[in-house]
C-alpha positions, 0 to 999 in steps of 0.5 A, a space after each residue: 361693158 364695152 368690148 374692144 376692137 379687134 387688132 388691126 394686122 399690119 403688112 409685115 404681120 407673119 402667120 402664128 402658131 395659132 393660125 398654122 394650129 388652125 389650119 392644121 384642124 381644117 387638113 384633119 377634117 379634109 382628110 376625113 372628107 377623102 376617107 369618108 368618099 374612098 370608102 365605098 366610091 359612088 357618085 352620090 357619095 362622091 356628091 356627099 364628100 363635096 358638099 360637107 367640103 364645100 361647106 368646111 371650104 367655105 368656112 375656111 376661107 372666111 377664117 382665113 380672110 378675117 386672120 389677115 384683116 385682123 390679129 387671130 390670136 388676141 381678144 374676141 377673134 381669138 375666141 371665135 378662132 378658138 370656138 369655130 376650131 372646136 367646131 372644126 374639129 367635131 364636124 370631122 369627127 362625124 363626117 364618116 357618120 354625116 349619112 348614115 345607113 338606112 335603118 341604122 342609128 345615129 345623130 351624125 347629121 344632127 352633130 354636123 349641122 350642129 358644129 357647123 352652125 357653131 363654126 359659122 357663128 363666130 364669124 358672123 358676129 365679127 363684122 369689120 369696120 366699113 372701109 369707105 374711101 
């Protein structure tokens, strides 16, 4: 079975419910990114902060870039969108359980690595046609 191509935006294409609901998980787990470092403010956990943003921003943006090449809310990349928003979503989750105390238990980072492979995934199984001149 073969799968059709994912819809080409156009210039007049205007963002959807869909996508706003997207970024409205990426400003969930940026608010729990500045919690997470307001807790208790040190520069390893400052350190900490940026770098589960760095990786959530890193994310973000290849979403965002693949929303105005192509329609994020039919077929396959509205799969994807969805899988990754899910992925989003549990990675804000445990970001205040990402580094946990010495001695106390936990599989907060597991399930942060866990989400983010999960959030990068569908993505790298969307790869647009070449544009040669």
């Amino acid at each position: 079975m073969r799968s059709r191509p994912a819809l080409l935006t156009e210039e007049t294409h205007r963002t959807t419910l869909f996508e706003i609901f997207f970024d409205l998980v990426f400003v969930f787990a940026l608010t729990r990114i500045i919690t997470f470092m307001d807790q208790r403010l040190t520069p390893l956990r400052l350190a900490q902060g940026l770098l589960v943003l760095a990786l959530l921003w890193i994310s973000w943006t290849t979403y965002t870039w693949m929303g105005n090449y192509a329609r994020a809310d039919v077929g396959r990349v509205r799969t994807g969108t969805t899988v990754a928003m899910g992925a989003m979503f549990v990675a804000a989750l445990v970001i205040p359980d990402a580094w946990p105390s010495p001695g106390a238990p936990g599989n907060g980072p597991l399930v942060l690595i866990g989400a983010y492979i999960v959030l990068r995934s569908p993505r790298s199984a969307y790869s647009p046609p070449s544009c040669s001149p």
